[in-house]
C-alpha positions as CSV (number, residue, x, y, z in Angstrom):
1,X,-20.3,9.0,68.0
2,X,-16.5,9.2,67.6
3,X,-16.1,11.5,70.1
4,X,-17.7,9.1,72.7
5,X,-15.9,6.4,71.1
6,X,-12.2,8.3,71.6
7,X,-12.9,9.5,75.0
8,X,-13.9,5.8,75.8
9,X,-11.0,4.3,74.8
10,X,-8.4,7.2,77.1
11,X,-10.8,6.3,79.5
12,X,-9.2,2.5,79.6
13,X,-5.9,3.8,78.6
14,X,-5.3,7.6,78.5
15,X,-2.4,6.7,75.8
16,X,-5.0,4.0,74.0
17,X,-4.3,6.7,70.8
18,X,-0.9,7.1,70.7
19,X,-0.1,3.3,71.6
20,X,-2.1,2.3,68.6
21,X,-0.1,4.0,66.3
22,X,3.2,2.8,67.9
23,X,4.0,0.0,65.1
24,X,3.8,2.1,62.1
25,X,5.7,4.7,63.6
26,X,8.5,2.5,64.6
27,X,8.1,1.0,61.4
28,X,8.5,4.4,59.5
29,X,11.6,5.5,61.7
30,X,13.3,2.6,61.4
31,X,13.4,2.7,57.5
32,X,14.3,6.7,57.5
33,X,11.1,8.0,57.0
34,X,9.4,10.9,58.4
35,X,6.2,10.4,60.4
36,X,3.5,12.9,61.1
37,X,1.1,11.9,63.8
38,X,-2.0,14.5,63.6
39,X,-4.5,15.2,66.0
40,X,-2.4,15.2,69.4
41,X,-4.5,17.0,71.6
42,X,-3.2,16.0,74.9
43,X,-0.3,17.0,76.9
44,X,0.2,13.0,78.3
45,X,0.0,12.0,74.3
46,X,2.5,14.7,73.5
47,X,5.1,13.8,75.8
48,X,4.8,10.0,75.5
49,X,5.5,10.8,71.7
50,X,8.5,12.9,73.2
51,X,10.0,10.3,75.4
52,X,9.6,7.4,73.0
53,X,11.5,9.0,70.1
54,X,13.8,12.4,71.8
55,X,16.8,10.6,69.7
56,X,15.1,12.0,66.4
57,X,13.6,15.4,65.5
58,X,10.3,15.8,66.7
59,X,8.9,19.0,66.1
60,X,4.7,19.6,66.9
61,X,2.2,22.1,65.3
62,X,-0.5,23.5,67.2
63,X,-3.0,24.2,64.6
64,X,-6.0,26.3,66.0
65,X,-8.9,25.5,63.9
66,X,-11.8,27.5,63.6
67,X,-13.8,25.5,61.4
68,X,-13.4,22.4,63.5
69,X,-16.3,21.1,65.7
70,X,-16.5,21.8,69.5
71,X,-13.3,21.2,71.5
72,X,-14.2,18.6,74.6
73,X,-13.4,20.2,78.3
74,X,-10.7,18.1,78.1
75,X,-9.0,19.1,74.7
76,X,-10.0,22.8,75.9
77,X,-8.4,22.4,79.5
78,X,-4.7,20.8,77.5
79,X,-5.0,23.2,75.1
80,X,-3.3,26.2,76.5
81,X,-0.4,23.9,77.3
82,X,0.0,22.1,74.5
83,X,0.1,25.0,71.9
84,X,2.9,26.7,74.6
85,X,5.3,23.4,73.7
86,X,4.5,23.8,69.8
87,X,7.8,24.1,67.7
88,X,5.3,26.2,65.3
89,X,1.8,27.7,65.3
90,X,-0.5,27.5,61.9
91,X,-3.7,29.4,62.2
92,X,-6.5,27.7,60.1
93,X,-9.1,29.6,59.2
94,X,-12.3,29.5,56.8
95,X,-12.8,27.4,53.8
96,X,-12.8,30.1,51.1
97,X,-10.7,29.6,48.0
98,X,-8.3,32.6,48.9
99,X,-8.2,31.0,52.5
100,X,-7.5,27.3,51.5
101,X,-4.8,28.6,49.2
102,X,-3.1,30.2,51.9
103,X,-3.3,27.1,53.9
104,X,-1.7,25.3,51.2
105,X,1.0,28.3,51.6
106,X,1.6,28.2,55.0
107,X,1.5,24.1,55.1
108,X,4.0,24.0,52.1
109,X,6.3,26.3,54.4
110,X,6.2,24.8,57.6
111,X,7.4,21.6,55.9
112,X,10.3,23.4,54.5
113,X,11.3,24.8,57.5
114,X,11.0,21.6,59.5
């Protein structure tokens, strides 16, 4: 259902996701905060992000989740590009206690490095 829903709503505005969250991002930049925005899965969301705040650092993660659901033949078709203009990669595997652990690891890291 919230698949259908999403895809719906980029139907009526292909930036309907990114457009929503607008406010609290400018909200957050403007008091010196740092925003993460998850689940950009298209190239036109990852370059409006881009061109609305180039002045500060904006750095993407592709994250290639094997334990998510299904991609759509959209997400699959922007993939490919969109994980080429990640700053940084994370590969997220199973949900065993070693692997969640190094998750955590590799979460904690990227942070540091960004």
């Amino acid at each position: 259902v919230l698949i259908t829903y999403g895809c719906a709503m980029r139907e009526l505005n292909q930036n309907y996701w990114v457009d929503k969250v607008l406010p609290q991002i400018y909200d957050a930049v403007s008091k010196g905060e740092t925003v993460i925005i998850t689940d950009v899965r298209f190239l036109n969301e990852l370059r409006r992000i881009y061109s609305l705040f180039w002045s500060i650092a904006v750095k993407s993660i592709a994250i290639t989740n094997t334990t998510a659901p299904e991609s759509t033949e959209e997400e699959k078709k922007h993939w490919p590009v969109i994980s080429s203009c990640a700053d940084h990669r994370l590969y997220w595997g199973g949900n065993s206690d070693k692997q969640i652990t190094m998750k955590v690891k590799a979460i904690l890291e990227m942070f540091r490095v960004i």
